[in-house]
Structures are given as structure tokens and as C-alpha cells.
C-alpha positions in Angstrom: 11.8 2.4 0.3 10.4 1.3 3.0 10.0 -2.7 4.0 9.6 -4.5 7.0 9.7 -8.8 6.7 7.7 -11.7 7.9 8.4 -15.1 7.7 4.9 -18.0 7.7 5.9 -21.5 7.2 3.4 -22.9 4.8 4.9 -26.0 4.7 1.5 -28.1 6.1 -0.6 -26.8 3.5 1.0 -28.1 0.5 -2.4 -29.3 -0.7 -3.0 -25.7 -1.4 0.0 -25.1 -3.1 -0.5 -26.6 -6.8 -3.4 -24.7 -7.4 -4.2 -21.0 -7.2 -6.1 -21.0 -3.7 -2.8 -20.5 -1.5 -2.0 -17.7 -3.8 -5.3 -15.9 -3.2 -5.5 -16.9 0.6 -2.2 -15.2 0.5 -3.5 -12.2 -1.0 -6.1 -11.6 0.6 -4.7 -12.0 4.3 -1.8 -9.6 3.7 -4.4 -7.3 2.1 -6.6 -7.2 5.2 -3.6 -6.7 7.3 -2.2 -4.1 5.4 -5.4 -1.8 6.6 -4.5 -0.6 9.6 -1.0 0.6 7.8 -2.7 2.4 4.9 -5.0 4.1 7.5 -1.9 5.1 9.6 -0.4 6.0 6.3 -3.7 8.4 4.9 -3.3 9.9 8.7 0.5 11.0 8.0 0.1 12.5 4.9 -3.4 14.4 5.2 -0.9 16.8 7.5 0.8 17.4 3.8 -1.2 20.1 2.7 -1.6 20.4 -1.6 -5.2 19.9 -2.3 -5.5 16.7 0.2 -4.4 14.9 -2.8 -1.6 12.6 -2.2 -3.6 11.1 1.2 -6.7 10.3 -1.2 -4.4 8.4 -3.6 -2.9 5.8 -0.6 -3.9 2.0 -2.0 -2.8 -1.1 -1.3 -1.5 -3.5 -3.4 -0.8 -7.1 -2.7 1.5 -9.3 -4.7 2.6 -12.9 -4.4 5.2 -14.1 -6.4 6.0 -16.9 -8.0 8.6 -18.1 -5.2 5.7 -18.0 -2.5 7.0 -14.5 -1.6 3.8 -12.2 -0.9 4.4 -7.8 -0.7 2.0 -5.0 0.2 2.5 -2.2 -1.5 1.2 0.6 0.4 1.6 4.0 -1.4 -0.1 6.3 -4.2 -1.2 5.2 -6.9 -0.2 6.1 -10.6 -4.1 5.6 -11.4 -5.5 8.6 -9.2 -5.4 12.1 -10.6 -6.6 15.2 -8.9 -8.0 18.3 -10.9 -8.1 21.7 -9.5 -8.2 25.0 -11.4 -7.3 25.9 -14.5 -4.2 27.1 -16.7 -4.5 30.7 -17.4 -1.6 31.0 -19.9 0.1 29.2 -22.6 -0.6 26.3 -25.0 -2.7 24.9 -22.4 -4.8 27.4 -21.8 -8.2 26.7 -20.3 -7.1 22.9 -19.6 -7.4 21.3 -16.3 -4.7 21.5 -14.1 -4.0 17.4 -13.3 -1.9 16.4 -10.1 -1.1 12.8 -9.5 0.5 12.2 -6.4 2.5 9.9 -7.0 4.5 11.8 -9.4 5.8 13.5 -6.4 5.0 11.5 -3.3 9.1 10.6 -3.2 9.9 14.2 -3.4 7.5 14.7 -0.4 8.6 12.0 1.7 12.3 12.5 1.3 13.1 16.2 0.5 14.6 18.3 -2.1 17.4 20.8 -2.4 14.8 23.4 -1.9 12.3 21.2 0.1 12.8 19.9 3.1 11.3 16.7 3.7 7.4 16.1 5.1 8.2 12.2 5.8 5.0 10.0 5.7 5.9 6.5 4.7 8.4 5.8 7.3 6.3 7.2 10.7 3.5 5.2 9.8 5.5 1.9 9.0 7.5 2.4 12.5 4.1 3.4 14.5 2.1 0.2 13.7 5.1 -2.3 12.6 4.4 -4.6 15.4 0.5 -4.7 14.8 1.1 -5.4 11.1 3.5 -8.3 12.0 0.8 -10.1 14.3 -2.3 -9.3 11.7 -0.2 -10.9 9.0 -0.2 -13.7 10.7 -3.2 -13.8 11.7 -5.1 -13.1 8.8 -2.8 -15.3 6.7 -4.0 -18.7 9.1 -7.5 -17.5 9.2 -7.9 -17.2 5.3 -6.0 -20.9 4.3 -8.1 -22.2 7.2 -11.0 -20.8 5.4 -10.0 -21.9 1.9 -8.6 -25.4 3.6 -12.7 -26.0 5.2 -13.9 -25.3 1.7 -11.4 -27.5 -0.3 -12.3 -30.5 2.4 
């Protein structure tokens, strides 16, 4: 697991807070942030050669909790599945062979027995950490500034 943490005192906009717009400002600003980290993140692992798969499944997910604690998840997704060729043997034969990425994206990023490991996560975090701190809170002021104009 990877994290890094920011800290935005939302304190002045408790206007915003009983209803579901500071939620959504939330979401959306960590979202847009979180770009330039998935990109560096697609970059890393299209180096990871198995179809091209596990760089097409990167998505972003943003979450805000209850507590006012927003995350962006930046990883594969369970939802993508790449097909390419078919079994040739067995109870299966003729099907489709499925990969999903994340199935084995942790294998990938930290290594097997038999594997070493092709890190992706971790590089990309580390090479655009401070950009992602700044756009955070950037984007964060720009969309409750945006939702404050309309609510006024």
C-alpha cells in the first residue's frame, strides 16, 4: 500500500457541510488531482509487458467518508477484464482466456518467490507526490468556491 496525506481545513465552509455539496466538492477536487498520478501510474506499468493489460485497467477512485476524510484510489480495477486467445485443452476448451489485472497487479508490484518485483505504484507516487499535494489543494478551494458561488 501505498499513501501519501494532506491535511485542508474546512472549517469556513461549514455552510457546506450539512448537506451533500462539500462531499461532492470533495470528490471531485481530489478526483481532478489525482490525474496527473494515474497518468504517471499508466506510464510505469505500460513498461510491464502481459498484453498491456494491467496499464489499461488504472482508474481512479475517490472516496469521502463519513468523518470528512476524502482517499484516491489509484490502481486496477476489479471491473476490467482483458481477453486474448483461447484454451486449447481441458474443460474449457475453446473459451476465452480472461485476465483481470488486478488479480495480479500485487504480485507485480511487489514480487514473488519466483518473480522478482516490476514496482509501479510506488515510482509514480514518489515522482509526482509533491505536484499531487499542491493540486489537492488547489482543486479542492477551486471546486467549494464553485459550489459556495452557486449556493449564494
Amino acid at each position: 500500500m501505498v499513501s501519501a496525506d494532506v491535511r485542508v481545513d474546512l472549517g469556513p465552509l461549514e455552510e457546506l457541510a450539512s448537506g451533500k455539496a462539500l462531499r461532492r466538492a470533495l470528490k471531485i477536487g481530489i478526483n481532478r488531482a489525482a490525474r496527473p498520478v494515474k497518468a504517471a501510474v499508466k506510464s510505469e506499468a505500460s513498461s510491464i509487458q502481459r498484453y498491456g493489460y494491467l496499464a489499461k485497467s488504472i482508474r481512479i477512485k475517490a472516496i469521502v467518508y463519513e468523518s470528512g476524510n476524502a482517499v484516491a484510489v489509484i490502481g486496477p480495477t476489479r471491473k476490467y477484464q482483458g481477453r486474448k486467445g483461447k484454451f486449447t485443452r481441458g474443460p474449457r476448451k475453446g473459451e476465452s482466456r480472461v485476465f483481470i489485472p488486478a488479480n495480479y497487479a500485487h504480485l507485480v508490484e511487489k514480487g514473488t518467490a519466483h518473480a522478482r518485483p516490476h514496482p509501479f505504484l510506488k515510482p509514480a507516487l514518489n515522482s509526482t507526490l509533491t505536484q499531487y499535494l499542491e493540486a489537492v489543494k488547489d482543486e479542492i478551494r477551486k471546486e467549494v468556491e464553485r459550489v459556495s458561488s452557486r449556493k449564494a
